[in-house]
mmCIF file of the N, C-alpha and C atoms, coordinates in Angstrom:
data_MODEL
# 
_entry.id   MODEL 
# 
loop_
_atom_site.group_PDB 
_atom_site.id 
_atom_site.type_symbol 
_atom_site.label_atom_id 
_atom_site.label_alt_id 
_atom_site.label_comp_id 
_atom_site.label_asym_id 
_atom_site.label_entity_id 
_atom_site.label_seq_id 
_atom_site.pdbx_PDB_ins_code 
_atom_site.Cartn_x 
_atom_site.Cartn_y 
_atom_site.Cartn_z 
_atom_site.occupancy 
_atom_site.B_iso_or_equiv 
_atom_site.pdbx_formal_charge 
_atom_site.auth_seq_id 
_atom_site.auth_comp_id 
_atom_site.auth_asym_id 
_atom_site.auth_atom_id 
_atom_site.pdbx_PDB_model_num 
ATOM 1  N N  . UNK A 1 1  ? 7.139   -0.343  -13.975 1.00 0.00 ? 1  UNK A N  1 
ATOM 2  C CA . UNK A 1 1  ? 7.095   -0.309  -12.499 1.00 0.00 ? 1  UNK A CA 1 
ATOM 3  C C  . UNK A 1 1  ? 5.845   -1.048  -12.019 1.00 0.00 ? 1  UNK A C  1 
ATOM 4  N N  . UNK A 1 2  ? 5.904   -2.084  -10.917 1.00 0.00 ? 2  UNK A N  1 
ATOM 5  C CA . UNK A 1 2  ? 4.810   -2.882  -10.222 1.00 0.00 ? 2  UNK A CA 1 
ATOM 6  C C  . UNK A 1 2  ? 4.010   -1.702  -9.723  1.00 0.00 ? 2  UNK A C  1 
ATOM 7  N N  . UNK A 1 3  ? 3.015   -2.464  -9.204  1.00 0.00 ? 3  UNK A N  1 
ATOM 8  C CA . UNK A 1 3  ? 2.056   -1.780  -8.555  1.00 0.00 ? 3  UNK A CA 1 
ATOM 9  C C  . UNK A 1 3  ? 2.792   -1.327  -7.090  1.00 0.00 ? 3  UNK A C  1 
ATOM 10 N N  . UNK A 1 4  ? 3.164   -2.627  -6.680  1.00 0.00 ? 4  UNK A N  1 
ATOM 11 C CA . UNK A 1 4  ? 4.094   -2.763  -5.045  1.00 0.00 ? 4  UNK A CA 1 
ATOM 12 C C  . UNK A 1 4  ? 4.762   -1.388  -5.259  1.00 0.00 ? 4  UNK A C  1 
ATOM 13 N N  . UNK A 1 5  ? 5.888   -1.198  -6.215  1.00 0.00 ? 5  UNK A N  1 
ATOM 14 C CA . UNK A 1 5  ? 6.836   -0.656  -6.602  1.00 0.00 ? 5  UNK A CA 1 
ATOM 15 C C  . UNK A 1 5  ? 6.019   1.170   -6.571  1.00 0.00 ? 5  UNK A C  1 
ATOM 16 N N  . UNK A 1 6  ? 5.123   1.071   -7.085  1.00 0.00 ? 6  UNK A N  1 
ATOM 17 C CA . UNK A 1 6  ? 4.514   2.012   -7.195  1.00 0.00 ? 6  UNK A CA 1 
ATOM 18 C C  . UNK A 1 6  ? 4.287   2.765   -5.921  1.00 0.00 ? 6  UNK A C  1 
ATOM 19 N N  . UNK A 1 7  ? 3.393   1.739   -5.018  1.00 0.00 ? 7  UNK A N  1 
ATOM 20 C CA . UNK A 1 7  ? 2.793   2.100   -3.592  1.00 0.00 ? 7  UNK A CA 1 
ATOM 21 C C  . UNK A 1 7  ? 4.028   2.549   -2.601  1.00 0.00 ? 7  UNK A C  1 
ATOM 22 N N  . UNK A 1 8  ? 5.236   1.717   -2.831  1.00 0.00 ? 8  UNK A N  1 
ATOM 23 C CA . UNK A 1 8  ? 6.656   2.341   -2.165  1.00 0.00 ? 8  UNK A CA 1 
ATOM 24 C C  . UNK A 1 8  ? 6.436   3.279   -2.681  1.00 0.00 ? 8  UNK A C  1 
ATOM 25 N N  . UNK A 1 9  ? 6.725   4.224   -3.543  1.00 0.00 ? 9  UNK A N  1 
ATOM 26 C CA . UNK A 1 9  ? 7.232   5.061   -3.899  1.00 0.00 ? 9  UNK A CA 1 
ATOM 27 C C  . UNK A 1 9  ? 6.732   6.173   -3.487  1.00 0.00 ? 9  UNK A C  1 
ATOM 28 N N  . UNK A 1 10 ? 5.100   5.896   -3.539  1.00 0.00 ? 10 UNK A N  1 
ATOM 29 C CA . UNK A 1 10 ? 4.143   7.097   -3.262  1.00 0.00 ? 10 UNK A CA 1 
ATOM 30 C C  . UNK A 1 10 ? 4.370   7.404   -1.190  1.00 0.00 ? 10 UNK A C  1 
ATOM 31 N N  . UNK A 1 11 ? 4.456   5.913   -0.721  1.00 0.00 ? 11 UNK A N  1 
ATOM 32 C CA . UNK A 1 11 ? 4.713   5.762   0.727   1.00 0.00 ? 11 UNK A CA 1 
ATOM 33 C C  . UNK A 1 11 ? 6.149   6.615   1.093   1.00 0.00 ? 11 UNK A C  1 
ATOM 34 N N  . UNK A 1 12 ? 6.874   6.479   0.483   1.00 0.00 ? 12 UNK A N  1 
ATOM 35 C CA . UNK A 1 12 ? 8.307   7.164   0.475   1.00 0.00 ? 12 UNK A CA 1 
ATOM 36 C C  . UNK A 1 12 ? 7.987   8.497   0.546   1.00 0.00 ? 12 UNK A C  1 
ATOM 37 N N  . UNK A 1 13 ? 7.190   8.756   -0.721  1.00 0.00 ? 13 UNK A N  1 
ATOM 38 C CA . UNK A 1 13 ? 7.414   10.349  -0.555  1.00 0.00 ? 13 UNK A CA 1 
ATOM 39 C C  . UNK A 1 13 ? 6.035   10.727  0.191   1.00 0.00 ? 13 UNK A C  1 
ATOM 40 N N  . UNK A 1 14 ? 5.670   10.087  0.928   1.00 0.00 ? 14 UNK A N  1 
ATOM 41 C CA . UNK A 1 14 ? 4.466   10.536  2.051   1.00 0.00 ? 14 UNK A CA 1 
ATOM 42 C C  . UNK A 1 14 ? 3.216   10.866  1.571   1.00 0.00 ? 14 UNK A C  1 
ATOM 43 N N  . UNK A 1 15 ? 3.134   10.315  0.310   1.00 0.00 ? 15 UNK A N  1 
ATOM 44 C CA . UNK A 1 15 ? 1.922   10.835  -0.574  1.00 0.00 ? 15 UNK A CA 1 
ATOM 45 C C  . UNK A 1 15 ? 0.657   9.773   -0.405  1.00 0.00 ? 15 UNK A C  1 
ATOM 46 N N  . UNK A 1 16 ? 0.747   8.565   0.218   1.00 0.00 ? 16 UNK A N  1 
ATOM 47 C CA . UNK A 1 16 ? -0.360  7.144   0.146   1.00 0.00 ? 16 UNK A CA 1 
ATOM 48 C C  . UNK A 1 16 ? -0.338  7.469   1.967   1.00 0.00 ? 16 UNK A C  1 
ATOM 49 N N  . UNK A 1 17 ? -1.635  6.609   2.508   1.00 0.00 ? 17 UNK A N  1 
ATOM 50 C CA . UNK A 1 17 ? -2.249  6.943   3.857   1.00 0.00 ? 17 UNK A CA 1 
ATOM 51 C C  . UNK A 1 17 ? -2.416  5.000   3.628   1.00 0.00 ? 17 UNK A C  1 
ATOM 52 N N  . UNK A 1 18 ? -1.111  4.884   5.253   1.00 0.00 ? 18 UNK A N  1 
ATOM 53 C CA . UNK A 1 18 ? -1.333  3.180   5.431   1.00 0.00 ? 18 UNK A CA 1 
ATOM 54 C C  . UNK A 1 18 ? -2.017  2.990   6.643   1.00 0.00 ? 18 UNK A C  1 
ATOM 55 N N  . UNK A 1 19 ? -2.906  2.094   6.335   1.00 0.00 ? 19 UNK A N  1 
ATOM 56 C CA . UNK A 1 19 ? -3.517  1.879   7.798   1.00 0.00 ? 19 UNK A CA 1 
ATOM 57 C C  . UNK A 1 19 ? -3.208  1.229   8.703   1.00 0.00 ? 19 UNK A C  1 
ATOM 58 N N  . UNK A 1 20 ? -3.185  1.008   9.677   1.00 0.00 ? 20 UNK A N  1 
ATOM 59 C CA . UNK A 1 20 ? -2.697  -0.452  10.622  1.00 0.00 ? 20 UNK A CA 1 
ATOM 60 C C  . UNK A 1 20 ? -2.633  -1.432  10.245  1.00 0.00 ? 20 UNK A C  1 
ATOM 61 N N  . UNK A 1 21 ? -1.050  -2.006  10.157  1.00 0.00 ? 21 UNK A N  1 
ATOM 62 C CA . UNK A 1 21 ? -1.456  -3.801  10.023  1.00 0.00 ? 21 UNK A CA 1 
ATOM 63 C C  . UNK A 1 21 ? -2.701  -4.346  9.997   1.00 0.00 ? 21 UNK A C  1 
ATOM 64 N N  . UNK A 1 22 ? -3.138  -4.258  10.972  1.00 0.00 ? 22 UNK A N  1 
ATOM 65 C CA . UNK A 1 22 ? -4.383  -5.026  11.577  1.00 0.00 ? 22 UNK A CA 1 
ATOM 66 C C  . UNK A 1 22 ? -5.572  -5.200  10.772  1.00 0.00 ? 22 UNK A C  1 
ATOM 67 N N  . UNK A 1 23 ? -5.474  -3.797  10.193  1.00 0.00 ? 23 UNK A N  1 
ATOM 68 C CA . UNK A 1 23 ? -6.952  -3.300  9.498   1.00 0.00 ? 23 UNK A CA 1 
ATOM 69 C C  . UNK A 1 23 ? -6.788  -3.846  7.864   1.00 0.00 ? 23 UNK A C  1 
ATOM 70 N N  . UNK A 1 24 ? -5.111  -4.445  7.627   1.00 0.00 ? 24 UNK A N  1 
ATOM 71 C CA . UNK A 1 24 ? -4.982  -4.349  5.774   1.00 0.00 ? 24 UNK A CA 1 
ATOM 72 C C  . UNK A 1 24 ? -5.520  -5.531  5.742   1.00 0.00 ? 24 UNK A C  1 
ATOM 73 N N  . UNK A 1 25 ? -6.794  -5.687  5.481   1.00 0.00 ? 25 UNK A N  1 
ATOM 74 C CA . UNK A 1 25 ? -7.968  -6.516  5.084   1.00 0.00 ? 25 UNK A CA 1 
ATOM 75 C C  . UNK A 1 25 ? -8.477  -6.682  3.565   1.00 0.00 ? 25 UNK A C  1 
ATOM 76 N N  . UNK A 1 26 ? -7.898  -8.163  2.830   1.00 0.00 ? 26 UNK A N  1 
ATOM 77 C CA . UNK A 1 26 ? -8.113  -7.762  1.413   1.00 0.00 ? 26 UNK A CA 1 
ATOM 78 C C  . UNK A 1 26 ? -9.491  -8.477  1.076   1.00 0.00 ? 26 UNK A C  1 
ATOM 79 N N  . UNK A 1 27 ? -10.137 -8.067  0.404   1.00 0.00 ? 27 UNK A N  1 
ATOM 80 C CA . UNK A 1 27 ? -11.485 -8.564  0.341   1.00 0.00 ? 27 UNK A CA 1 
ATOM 81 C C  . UNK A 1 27 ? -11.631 -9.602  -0.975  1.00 0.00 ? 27 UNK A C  1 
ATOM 82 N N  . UNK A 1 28 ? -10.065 -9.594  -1.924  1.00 0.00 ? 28 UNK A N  1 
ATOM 83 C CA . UNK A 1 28 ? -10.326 -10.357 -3.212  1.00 0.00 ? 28 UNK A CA 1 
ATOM 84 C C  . UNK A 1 28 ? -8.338  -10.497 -2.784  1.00 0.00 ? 28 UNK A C  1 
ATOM 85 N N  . UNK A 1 29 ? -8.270  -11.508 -2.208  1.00 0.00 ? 29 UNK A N  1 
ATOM 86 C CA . UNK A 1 29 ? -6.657  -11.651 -2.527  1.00 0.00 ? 29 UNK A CA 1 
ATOM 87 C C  . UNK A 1 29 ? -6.197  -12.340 -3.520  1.00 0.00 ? 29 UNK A C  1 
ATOM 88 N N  . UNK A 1 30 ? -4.810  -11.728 -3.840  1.00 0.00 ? 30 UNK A N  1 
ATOM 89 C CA . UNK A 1 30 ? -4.572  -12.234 -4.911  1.00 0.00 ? 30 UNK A CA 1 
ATOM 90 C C  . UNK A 1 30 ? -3.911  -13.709 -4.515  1.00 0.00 ? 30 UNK A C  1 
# 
């Protein structure tokens, strides 16, 4: 399982905290 795949999953079951569009600021993109 991806990481992506991962972060759905945890988002699904309400378990990960997303912040505003605005704010998803990556500091090392891939």
């Amino acid at each position: 399982m991806s990481l992506i795949e991962e972060g759905f999953v945890a988002y699904s079951d309400g378990r990960s905290v997303v912040p505003p569009v605005g704010e998803l600021v990556f500091k090392n993109p891939p």
